[in-house]
C-alpha positions in Angstrom: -4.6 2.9 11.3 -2.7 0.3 10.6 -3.4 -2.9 7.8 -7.0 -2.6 6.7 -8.6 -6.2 5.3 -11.4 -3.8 3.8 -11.5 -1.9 0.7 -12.4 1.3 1.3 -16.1 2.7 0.8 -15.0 5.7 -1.3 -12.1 5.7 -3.4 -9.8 8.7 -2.6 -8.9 10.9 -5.1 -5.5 11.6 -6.6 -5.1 14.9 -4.9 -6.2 13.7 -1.5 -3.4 11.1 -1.7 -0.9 13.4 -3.0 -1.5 15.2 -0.4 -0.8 12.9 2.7 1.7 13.4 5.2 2.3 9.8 7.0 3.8 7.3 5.3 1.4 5.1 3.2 0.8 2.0 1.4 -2.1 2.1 -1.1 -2.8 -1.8 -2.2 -4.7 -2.2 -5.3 -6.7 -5.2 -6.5 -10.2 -6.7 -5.6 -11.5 -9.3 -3.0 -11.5 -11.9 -6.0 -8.2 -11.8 -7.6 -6.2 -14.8 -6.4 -2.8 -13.6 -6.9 -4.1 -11.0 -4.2 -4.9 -13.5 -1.8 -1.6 -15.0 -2.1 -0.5 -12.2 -1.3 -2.7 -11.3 2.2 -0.6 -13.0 4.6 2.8 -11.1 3.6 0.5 -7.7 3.3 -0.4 -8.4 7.2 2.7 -9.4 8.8 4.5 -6.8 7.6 1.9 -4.3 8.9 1.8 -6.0 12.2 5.6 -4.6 12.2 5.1 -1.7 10.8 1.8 -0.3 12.8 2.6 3.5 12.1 2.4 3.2 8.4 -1.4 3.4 7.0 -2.7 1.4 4.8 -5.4 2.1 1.9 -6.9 -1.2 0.2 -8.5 0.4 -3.0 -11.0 -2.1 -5.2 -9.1 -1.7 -9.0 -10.8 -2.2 -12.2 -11.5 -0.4 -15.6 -12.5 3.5 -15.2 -10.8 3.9 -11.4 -8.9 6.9 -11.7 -6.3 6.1 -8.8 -5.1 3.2 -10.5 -4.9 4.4 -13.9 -3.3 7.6 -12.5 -0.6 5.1 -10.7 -0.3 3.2 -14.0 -2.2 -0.3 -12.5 -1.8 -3.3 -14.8 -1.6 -5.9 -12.5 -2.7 -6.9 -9.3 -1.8 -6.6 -6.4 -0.2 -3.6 -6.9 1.1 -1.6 -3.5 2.4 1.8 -3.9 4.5 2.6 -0.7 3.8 6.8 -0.1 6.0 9.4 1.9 4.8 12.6 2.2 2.6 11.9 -0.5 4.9 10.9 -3.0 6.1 7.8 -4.5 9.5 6.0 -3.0 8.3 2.4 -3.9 6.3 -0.1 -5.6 5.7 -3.5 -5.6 3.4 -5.6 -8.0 2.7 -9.0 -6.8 5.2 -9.6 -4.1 5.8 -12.9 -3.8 7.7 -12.4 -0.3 7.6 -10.7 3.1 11.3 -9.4 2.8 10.1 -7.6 -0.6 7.7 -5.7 1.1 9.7 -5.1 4.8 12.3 -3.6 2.1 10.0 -1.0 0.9 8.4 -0.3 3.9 11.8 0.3 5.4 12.2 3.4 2.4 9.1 5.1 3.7 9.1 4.5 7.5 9.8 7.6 9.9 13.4 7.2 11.7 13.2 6.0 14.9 15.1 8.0 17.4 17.3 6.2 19.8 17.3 6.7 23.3 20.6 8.1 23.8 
């Protein structure tokens, strides 16, 4: 599961995402917030490079637990996950590099061939 242009249904809860394995990228913000759309074309090329890392859209607002509990003031926010935990963030990146960069901190070594 690579980049998702969906929010999900259900929003998963604090322990479910603390306790992924694979390396992850939660996005928060909502289908309307225009600094989010900016945002959508930098979100999707760097997922078409990085197709092993999953990503989770969550729909933010007042009284979502997952955002409060990752501090959410603005949006986008992405939250870059390995092994459940926190290695990056990123609120309103404004670049492709900026978010390559962070993916790069929570992608699995590749091995090389020799």
């Amino acid at each position: 599961m690579a980049f998702s242009k969906m929010f999900v249904k259900k929003e998963p809860t604090r322990e479910e995402i603390d306790a992924l394995c694979e390396p992850t990228v939660l996005e928060f913000g909502t289908d309307w917030c225009n600094y989010c759309q900016d945002a959508q074309p930098f979100v999707a090329k760097a997922f078409a490079a990085h197709p092993s890392i999953v990503h989770i859209k969550v729909e933010d607002g007042p009284g979502r637990p997952l955002g409060r509990s990752f501090r959410v003031k603005l949006w986008p926010t992405l939250v870059f996950l390995k092994d459940g935990k926190k290695a990056a963030r990123l609120v309103r990146p404004e670049s492709l590099l900026a978010i390559e960069q962070a993916m790069q901190k929570i992608e699995p070594r590749r091995s090389t061939p020799w």
